[in-house]
Phi, psi and omega in degrees: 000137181245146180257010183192158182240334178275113195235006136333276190262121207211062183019065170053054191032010193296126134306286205300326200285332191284334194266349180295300161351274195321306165308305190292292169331321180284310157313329149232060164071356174287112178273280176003276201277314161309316141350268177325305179298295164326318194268314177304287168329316189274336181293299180305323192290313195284289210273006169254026197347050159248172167249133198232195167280303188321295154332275186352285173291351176239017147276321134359287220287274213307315166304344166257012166290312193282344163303328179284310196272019155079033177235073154334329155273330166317350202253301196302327178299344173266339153305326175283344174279292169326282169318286190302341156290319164309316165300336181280287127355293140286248163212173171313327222247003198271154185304303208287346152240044140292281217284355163266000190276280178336293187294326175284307163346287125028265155329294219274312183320308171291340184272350192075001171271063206296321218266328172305318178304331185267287213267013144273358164287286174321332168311288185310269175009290191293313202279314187323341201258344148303321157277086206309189164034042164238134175034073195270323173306331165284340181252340165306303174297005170279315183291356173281311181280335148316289175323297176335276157027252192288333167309321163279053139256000186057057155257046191328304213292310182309318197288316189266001171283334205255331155308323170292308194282322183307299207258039128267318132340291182310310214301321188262001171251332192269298191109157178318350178230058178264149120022270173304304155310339163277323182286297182284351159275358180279340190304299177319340174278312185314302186305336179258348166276335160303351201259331178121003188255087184298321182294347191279291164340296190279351176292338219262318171313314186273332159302326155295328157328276182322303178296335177291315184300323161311283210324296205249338189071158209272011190258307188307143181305006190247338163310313198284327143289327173330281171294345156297315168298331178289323173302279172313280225271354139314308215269342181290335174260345162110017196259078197286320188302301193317287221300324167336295216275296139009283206260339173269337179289315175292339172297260160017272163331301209279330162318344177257316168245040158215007179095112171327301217262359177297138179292048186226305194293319162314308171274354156301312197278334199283310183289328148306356182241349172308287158355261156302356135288324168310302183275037161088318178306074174321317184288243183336326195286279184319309147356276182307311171324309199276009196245304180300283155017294170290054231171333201239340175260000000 
């Protein structure tokens, strides 16, 4: 299957202007154009029959192209190829087949294949780290996606040890208020209401609240998941007003930035009436139904 029709004009045949391309594209999501760029480079890499660092990196590329766009049996033989050249070449122990260690992780975490998953991960993990101060931001999301990991496996002690190194890390490459640091106090909230410590949960719910606003401001859509999660978890504990309150402030947000008719407002309006039939209001509970409904129609 081709994603581009035109294969003429290919930045003049440059490898290095094509794998720059490519790379930047994929980087902000044009696969089209990434697409175009990757394949033209890789045709080239393929047609010098040697085997190089070159090939390498643009069996890399293209594998993480197709890793984007969910087309999953395409990837690992080309990451596996890759690595193994890289390995061949360098050595087991060099950063660039971590970081293709990583990209399989990657695969298999989506694919559902965890015990795989953990262990190209840890592989990467084990090598970044030999090489201090490299690619610290790459070894934070590893250790983050471990943390995923054992968290849907509920191996909770683990999930907040690899989360913790993850948002010590971030604080000091992202800085204290990224984003991403808010995504791990929301995890981290899971792991402590699971554990049974709420206050500990809700401290960790409202401290993500807080960074998304710093970060992103209070309009943008990630306020609006942020405070939902802050939300279930009033209404999972039986906190119905908060959770009111709550579910109505993310309410807002996401009408405004995702749109009256978006399915988020929709599960928003559903969980309000969830709401309000707990707390008796019928009237209001069937409301939001019937509001949410209409979103879908």
């Amino acid at each position: 299957m081709k994603y581009y029709t035109n294969t003429k004009v290919s930045k003049n045949n440059n490898p290095a202007a094509l794998l720059k391309a490519g790379r930047s594209a994929l980087k902000t999501g044009d696969y089209s154009k990434a697409y175009k760029w990757l394949e033209q480079l890789l045709d080239i890499r393929e047609a010098e029959g040697k085997e190089s660092l070159e090939l390498a990196d643009a069996l890399h590329e293209m594998g993480s192209l197709h890793l984007s766009l969910g087309r999953y049996d395409k990837v690992a033989p080309l990451f596996l190829r890759s690595l193994s050249l890289k390995e061949k070449i360098l050595t087991v122990e060099h950063p660039s087949g971590a970081k293709t260690r990583a990209k399989l992780g990657d695969l298999y975490k989506a694919k559902g294949e965890l015990d795989k998953a953990e262990s190209f991960y840890l592989r990467a993990l084990s090598i970044y780290e030999k090489h201090s101060g490299l690619e610290e931001a790459t070894v934070a999301d590893i250790w983050m996606e471990l943390g995923d990991i054992y968290l849907s496996q509920k191996i909770y002690d683990k999930a907040e040890k690899f989360y913790n190194r993850a948002k010590a890390i971030n604080k000091k490459v992202r800085g204290i208020n990224h984003p991403v640091i808010a995504r791990i106090n929301a995890k981290l909230a899971k792991i402590y209401t699971a554990n049974g410590d709420l206050g500990k949960g809700e401290m960790f719910y409202i401290d993500s609240i807080a960074i998304v606003k710093e970060s992103l401001g209070e309009t943008h859509a990630s306020y609006a998941r942020a405070v939902k999660k802050l939300a279930d978890f009033y209404k999972a504990n039986g906190h119905y007003k908060k959770a009111e309150q709550s579910y109505q402030k993310a309410l807002s947000v996401a009408e405004k930035s995702f749109g009256e008719k978006h399915p988020f407002v929709a599960e928003l309006l559903q969980s309000l009436s969830g709401v309000y039939e707990q707390l008796g209001d019928y009237k209001k509970s069937a409301a939001m139904k019937a509001k949410a409904i209409k979103v879908y129609q």
